[in-house]
C-alpha positions in Angstrom: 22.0 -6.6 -50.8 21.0 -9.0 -48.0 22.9 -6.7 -45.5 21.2 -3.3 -46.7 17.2 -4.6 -45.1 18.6 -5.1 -41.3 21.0 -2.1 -41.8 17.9 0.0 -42.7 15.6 -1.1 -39.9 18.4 -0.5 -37.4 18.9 3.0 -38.9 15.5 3.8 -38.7 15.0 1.8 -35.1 18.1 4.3 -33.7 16.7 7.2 -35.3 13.2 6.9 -33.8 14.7 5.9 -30.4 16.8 9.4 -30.8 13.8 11.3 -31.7 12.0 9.8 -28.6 15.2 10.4 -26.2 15.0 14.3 -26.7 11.1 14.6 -25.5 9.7 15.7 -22.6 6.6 14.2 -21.1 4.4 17.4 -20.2 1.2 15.7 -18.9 -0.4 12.2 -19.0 -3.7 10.4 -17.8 -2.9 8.5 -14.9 -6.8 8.1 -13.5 -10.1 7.8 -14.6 -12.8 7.9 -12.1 -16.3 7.7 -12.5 -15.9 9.1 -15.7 -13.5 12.3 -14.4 -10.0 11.9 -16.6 -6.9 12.9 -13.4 -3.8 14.1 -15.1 -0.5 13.7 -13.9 -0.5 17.0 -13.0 -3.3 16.8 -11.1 -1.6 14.2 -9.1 1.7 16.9 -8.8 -0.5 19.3 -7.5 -1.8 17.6 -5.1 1.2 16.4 -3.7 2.9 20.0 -3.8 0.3 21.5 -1.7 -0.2 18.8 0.7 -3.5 17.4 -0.5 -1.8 13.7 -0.9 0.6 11.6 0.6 4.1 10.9 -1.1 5.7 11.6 -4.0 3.4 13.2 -7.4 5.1 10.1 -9.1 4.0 7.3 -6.3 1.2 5.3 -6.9 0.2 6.1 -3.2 -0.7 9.6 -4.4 -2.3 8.9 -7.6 -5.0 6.9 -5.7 -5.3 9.5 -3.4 -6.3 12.1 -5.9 -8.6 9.5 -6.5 -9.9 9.0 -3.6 -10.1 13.0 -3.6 -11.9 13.1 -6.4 -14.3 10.8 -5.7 -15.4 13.1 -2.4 -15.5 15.9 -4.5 -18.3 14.3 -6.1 -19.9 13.5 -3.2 -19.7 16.7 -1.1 -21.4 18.4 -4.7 -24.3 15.6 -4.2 -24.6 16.8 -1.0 -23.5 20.1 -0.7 -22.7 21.6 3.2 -23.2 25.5 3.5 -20.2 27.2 0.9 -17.0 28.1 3.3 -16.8 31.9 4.0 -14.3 33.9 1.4 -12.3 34.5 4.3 -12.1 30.7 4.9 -10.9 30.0 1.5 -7.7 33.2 1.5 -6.7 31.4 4.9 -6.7 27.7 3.4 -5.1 29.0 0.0 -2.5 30.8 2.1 -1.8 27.5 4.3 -1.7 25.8 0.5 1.2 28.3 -0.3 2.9 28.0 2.5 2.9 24.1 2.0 4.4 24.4 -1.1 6.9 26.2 -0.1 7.7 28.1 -3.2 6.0 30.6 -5.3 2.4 30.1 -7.2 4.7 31.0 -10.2 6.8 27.9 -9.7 3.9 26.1 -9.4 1.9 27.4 -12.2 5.2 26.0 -14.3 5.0 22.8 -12.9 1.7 21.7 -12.9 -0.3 24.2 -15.3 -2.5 25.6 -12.6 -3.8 28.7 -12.4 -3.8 31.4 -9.4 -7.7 30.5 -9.6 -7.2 27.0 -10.0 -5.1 26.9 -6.5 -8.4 28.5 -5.4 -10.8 25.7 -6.1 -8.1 23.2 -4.4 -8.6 25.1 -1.6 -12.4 25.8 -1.7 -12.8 22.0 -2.4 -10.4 21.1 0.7 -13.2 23.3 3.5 -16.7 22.0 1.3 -14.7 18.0 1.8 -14.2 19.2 5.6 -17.7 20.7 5.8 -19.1 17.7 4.3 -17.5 15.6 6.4 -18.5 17.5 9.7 -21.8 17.5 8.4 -22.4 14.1 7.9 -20.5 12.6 10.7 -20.6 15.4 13.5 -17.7 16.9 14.8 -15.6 15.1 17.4 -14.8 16.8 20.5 -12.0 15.4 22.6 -13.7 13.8 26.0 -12.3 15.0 29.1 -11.6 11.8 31.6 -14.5 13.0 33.8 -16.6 12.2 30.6 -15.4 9.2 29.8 
């Protein structure tokens, strides 16, 4: 009878590790900023369409999205003038073309929605905007100027 108590807790140890082996992971929280959850699919995202450095898996990009976020917050503090609609079809299509696959493929991978690529690239010309707003636009000085 001794035997039959480890016997059962490596039984039941094996099956749970079984159970667990046949999941799939589908999304996480990998962030929390200023009170904004980022999900690992955020992060993927990101890193599909260029937004980020590195790999969606890299801790490079997950502070990045981050970092992202957090000047998302601040260009909607202080928001420049909304980028024309025209703006936003030319910055989504550079999005798709930097993924370099379907929207469809991406919508699988990441959960995101035709309109949801749409914000990414909205937010991507008000952070630009912002940013040329607040610090002026640099022009390249000639060597006469200089």
């Amino acid at each position: 009878m001794r035997w039959l108590r480890p016997f059962l807790t490596l039984m039941l140890v094996t099956s749970a590790a079984v159970s667990m082996a046949g999941q799939t992971l589908i999304d996480r929280v990998v962030a929390k900023v200023n009170g904004t959850v980022i999900l690992l699919s955020d992060v993927r995202a990101a890193a599909i369409f260029g937004l980020v450095e590195g790999p969606a898996d890299s801790e490079l990009a997950v502070e990045e999205t981050g970092q992202r976020t957090l000047l998302v917050e601040e260009v909607n503090r202080f928001p420049p003038p909304e980028p024309a609609a025209e703006a936003v079809d030319a910055e989504l299509d550079r999005l798709r073309v930097r993924a370099g696959t379907s929207l469809e493929d991406v919508e699988r991978k990441t959960g995101l929605s035709g309109d949801n690529v749409r914000l990414l690239a909205r937010d991507r010309l008000r952070i630009q905007g912002y940013i040329d707003q607040r610090f002026g636009v640099t022009v390249p000085l000639t060597d006469e100027q200089v």
